[in-house]
N, CA, C and O atoms as CSV, one atom per row, in Angstrom:
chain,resi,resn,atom,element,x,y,z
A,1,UNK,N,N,5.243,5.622,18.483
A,1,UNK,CA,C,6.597,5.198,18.176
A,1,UNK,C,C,6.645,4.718,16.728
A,1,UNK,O,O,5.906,3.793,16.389
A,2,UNK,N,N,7.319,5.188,16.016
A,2,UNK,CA,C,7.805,4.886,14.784
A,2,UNK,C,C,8.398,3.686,14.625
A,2,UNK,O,O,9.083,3.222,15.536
A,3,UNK,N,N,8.193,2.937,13.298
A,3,UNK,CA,C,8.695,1.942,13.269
A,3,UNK,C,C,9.942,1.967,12.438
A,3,UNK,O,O,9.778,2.376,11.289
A,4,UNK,N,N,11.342,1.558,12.836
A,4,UNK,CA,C,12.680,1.419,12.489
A,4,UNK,C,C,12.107,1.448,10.437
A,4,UNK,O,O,10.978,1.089,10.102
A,5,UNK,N,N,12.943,1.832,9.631
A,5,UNK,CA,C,12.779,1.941,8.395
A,5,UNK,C,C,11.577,2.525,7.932
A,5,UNK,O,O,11.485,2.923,6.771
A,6,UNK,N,N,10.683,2.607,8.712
A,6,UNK,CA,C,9.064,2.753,7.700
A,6,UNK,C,C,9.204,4.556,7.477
A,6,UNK,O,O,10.223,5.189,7.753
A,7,UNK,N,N,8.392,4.938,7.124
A,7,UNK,CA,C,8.450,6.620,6.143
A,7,UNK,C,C,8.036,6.346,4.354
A,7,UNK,O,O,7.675,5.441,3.601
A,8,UNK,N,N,8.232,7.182,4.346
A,8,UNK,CA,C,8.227,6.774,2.801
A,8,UNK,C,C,9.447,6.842,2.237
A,8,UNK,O,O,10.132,7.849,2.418
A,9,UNK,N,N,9.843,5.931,1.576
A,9,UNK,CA,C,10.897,4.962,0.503
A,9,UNK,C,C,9.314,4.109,-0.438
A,9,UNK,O,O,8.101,4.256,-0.591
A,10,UNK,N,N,10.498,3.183,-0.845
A,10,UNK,CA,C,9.989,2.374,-1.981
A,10,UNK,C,C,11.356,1.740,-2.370
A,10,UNK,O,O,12.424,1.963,-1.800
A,11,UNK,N,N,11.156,0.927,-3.415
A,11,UNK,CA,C,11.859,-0.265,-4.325
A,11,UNK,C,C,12.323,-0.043,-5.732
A,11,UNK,O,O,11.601,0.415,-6.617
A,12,UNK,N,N,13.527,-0.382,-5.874
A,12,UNK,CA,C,13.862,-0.551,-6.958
A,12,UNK,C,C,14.629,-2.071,-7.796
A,12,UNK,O,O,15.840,-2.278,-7.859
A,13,UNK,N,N,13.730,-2.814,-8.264
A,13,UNK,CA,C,14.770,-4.159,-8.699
A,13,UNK,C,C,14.652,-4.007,-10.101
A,13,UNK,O,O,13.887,-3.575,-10.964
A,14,UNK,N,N,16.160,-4.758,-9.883
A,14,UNK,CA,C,16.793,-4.824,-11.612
A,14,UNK,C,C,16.913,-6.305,-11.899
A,14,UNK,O,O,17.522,-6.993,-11.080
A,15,UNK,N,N,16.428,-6.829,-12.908
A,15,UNK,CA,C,16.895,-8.242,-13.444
A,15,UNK,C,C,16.961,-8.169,-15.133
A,15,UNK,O,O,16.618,-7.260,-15.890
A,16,UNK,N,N,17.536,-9.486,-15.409
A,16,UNK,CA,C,17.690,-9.529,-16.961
A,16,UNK,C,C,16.804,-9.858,-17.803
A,16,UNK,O,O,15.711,-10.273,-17.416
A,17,UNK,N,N,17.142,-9.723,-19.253
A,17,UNK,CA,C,15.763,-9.280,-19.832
A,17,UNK,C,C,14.716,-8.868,-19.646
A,17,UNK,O,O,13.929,-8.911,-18.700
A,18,UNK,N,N,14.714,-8.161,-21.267
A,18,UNK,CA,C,13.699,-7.497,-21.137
A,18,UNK,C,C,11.968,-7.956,-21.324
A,18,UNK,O,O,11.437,-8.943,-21.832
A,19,UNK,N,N,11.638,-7.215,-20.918
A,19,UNK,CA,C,10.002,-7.417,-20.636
A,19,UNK,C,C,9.375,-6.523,-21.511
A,19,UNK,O,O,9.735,-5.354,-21.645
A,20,UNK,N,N,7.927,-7.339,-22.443
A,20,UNK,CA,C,7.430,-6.642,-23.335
A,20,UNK,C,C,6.491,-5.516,-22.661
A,20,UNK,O,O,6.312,-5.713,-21.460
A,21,UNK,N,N,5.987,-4.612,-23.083
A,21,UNK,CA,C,4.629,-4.096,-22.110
A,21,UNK,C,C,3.883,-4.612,-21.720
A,21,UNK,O,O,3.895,-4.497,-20.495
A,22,UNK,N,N,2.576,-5.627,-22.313
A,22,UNK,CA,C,2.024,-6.291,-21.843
A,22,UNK,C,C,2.089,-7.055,-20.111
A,22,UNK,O,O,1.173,-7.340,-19.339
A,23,UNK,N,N,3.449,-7.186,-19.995
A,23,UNK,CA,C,3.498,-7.621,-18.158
A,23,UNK,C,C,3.232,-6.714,-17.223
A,23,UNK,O,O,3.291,-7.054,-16.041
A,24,UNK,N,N,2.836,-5.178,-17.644
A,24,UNK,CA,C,2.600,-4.447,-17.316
A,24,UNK,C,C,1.705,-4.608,-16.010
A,24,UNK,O,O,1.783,-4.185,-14.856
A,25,UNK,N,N,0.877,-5.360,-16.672
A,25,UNK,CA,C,-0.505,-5.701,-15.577
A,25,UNK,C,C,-0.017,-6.865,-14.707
A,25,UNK,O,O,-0.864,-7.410,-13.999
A,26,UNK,N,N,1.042,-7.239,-14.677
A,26,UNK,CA,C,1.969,-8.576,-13.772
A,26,UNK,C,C,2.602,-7.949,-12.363
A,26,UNK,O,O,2.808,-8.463,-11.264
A,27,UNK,N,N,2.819,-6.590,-12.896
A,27,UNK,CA,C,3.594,-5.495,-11.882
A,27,UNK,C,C,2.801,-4.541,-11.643
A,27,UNK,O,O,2.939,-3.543,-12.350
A,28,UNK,N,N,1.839,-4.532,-10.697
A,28,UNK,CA,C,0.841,-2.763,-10.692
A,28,UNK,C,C,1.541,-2.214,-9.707
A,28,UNK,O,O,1.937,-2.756,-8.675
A,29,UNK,N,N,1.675,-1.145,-10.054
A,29,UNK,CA,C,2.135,0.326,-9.245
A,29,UNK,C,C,3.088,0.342,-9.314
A,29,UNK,O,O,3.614,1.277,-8.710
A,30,UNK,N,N,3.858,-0.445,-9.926
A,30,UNK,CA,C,5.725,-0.547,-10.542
A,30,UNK,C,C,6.022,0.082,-12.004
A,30,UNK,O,O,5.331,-0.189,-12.987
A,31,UNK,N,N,7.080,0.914,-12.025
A,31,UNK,CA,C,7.510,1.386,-13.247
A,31,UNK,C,C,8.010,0.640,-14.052
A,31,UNK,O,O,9.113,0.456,-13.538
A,32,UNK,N,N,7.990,-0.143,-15.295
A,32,UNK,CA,C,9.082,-0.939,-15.812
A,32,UNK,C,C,10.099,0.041,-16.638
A,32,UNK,O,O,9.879,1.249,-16.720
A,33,UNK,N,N,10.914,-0.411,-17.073
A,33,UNK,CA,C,11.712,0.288,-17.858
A,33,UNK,C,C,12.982,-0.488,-18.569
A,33,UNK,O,O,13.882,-0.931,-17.855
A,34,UNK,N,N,13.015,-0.613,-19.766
A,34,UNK,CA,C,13.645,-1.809,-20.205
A,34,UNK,C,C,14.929,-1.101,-20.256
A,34,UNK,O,O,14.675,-0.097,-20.921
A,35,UNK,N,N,16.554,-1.053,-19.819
A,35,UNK,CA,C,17.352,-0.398,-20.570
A,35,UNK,C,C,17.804,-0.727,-22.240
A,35,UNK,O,O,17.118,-1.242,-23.123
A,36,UNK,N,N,19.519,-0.113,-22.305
A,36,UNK,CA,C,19.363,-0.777,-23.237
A,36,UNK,C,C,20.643,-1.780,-23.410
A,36,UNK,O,O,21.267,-2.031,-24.441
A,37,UNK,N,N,20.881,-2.374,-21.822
A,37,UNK,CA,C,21.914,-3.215,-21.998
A,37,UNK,C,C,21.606,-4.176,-21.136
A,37,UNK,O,O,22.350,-4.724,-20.323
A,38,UNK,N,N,19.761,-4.473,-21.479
A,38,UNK,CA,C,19.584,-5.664,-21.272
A,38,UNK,C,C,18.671,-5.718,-20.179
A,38,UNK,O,O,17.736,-6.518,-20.206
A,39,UNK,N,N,18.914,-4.670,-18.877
A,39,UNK,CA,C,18.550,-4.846,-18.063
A,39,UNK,C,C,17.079,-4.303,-17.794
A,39,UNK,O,O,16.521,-3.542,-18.584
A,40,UNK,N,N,16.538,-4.725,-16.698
A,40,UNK,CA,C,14.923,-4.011,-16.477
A,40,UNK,C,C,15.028,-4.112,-15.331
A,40,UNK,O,O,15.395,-4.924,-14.481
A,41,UNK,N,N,14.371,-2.461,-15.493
A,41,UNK,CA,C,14.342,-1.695,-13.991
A,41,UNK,C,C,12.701,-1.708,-13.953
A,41,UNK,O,O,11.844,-1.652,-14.834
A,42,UNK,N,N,12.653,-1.831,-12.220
A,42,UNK,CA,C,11.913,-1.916,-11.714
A,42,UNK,C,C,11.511,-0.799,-10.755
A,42,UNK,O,O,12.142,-1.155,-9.760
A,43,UNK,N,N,10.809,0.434,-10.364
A,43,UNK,CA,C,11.038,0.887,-9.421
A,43,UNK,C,C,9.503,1.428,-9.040
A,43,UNK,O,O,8.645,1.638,-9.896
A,44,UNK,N,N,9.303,1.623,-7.562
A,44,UNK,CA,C,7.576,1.709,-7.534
A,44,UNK,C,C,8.212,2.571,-5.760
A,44,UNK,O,O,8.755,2.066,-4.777
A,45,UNK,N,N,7.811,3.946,-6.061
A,45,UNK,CA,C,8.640,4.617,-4.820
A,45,UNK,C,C,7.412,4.764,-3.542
A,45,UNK,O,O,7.368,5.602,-2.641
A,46,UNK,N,N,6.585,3.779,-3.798
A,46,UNK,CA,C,5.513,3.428,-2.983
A,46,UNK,C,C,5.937,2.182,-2.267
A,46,UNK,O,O,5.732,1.782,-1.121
A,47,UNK,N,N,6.237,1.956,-2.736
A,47,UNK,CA,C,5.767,0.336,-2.565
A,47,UNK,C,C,6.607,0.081,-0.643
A,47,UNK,O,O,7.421,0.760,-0.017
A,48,UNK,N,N,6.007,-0.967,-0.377
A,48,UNK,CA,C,5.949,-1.864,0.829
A,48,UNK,C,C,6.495,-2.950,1.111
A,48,UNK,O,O,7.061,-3.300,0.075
A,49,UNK,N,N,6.743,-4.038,2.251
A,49,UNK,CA,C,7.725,-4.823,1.996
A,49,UNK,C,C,6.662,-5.965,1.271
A,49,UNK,O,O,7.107,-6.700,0.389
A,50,UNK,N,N,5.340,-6.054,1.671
A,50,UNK,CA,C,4.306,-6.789,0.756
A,50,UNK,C,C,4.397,-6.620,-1.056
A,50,UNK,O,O,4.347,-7.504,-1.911
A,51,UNK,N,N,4.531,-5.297,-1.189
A,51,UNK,CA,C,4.492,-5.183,-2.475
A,51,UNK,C,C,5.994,-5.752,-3.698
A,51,UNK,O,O,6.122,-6.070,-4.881
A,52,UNK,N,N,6.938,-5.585,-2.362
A,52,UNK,CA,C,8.121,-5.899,-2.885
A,52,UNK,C,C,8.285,-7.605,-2.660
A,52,UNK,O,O,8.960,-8.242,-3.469
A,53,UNK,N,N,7.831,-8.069,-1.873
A,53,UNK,CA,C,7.851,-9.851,-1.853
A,53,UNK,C,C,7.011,-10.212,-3.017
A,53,UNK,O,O,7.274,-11.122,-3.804
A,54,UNK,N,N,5.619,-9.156,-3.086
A,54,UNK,CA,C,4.976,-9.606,-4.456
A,54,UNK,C,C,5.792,-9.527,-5.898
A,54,UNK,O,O,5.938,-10.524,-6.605
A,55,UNK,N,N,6.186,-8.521,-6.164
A,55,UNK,CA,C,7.139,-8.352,-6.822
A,55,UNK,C,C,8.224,-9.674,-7.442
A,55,UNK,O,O,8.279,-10.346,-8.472
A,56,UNK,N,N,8.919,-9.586,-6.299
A,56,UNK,CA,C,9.872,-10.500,-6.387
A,56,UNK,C,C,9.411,-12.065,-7.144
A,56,UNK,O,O,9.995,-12.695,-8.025
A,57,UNK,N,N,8.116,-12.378,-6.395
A,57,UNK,CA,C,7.880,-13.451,-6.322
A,57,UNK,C,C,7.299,-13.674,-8.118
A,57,UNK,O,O,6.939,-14.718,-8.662
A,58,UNK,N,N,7.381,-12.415,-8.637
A,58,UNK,CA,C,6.270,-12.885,-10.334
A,58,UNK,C,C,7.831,-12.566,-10.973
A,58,UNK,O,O,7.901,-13.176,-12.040
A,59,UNK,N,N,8.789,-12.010,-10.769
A,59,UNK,CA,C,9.922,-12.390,-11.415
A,59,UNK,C,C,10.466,-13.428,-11.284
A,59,UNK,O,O,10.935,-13.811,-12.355
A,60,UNK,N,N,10.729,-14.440,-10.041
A,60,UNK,CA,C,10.614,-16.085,-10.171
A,60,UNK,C,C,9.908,-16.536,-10.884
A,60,UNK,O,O,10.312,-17.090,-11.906
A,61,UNK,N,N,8.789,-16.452,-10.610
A,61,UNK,CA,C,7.813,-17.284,-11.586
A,61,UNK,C,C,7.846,-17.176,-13.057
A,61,UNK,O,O,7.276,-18.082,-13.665
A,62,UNK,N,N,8.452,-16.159,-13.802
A,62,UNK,CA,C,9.132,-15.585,-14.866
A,62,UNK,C,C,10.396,-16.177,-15.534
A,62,UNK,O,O,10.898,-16.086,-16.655
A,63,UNK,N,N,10.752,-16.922,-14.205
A,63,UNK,CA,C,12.467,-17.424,-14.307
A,63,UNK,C,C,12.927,-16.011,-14.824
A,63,UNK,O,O,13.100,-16.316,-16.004
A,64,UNK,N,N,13.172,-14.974,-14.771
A,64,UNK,CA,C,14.019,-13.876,-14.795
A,64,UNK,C,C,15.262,-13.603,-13.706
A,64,UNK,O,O,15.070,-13.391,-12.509
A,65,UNK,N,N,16.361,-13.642,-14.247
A,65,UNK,CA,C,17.563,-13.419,-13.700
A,65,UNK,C,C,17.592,-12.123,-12.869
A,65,UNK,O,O,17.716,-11.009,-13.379
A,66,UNK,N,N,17.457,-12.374,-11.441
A,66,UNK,CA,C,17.451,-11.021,-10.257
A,66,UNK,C,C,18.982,-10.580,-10.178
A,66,UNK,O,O,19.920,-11.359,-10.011
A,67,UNK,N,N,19.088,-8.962,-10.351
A,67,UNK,CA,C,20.315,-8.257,-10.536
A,67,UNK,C,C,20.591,-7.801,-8.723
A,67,UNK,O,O,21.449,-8.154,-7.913
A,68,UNK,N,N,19.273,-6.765,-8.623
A,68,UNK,CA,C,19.717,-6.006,-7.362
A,68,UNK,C,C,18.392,-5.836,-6.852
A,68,UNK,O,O,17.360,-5.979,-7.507
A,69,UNK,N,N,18.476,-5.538,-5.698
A,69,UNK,CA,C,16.873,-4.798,-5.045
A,69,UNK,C,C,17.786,-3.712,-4.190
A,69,UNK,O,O,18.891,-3.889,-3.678
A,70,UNK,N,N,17.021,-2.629,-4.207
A,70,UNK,CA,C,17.646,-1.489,-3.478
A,70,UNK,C,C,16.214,-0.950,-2.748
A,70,UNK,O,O,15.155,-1.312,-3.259
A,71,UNK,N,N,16.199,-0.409,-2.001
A,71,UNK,CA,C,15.615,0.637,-1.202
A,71,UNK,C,C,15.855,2.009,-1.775
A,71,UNK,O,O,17.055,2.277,-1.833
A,72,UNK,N,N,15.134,2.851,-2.169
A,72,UNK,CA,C,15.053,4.229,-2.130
A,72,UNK,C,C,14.439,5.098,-1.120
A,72,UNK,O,O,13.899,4.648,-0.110
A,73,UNK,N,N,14.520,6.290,-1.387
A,73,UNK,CA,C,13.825,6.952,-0.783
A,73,UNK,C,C,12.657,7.597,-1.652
A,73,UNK,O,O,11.830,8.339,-1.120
C-alpha cells in the first residue's frame, strides 16, 4: 500500500534575499537561485519531508524572510 502523497515530487521555497554562493554547503541537494527581484529560490525535486523541515529550519536560523513552500512534482 502506498503511502497518500509519497512518489516522487520534491520542494520548492522562496524567501527574501539574496544568498551569496558560499551557503551553498548550508543547503545540500537544493538548487539556489537568486532572482532578480530579490527573491531566492529554492528547489531540490528530491527532496523529502526531512529534507524540507531541514531546509526550512537553516532559513530561520538565517532570519530570512519565508515567501512560499510548494510541492512539485
Amino acid at each position: 500500500m502506498e503511502t497518500p502523497g509519497a512518489g516522487e515530487a520534491g520542494y520548492e521555497i522562496q524567501f527574501r534575499d539574496y544568498l551569496d554562493p558560499r551557503w551553498n554547503e548550508w543547503f545540500p541537494g537544493w538548487t539556489i537561485t537568486n532572482l532578480e527581484n530579490g527573491v531566492v529560490r529554492l528547489v531540490n525535486p528530491k527532496a523529502d519531508q526531512s529534507a524540507l523541515h531541514g531546509a526550512l529550519i537553516r532559513i530561520r536560523d538565517l532570519n530570512l524572510t519565508l515567501i512560499s513552500v510548494s510541492r512539485i512534482a
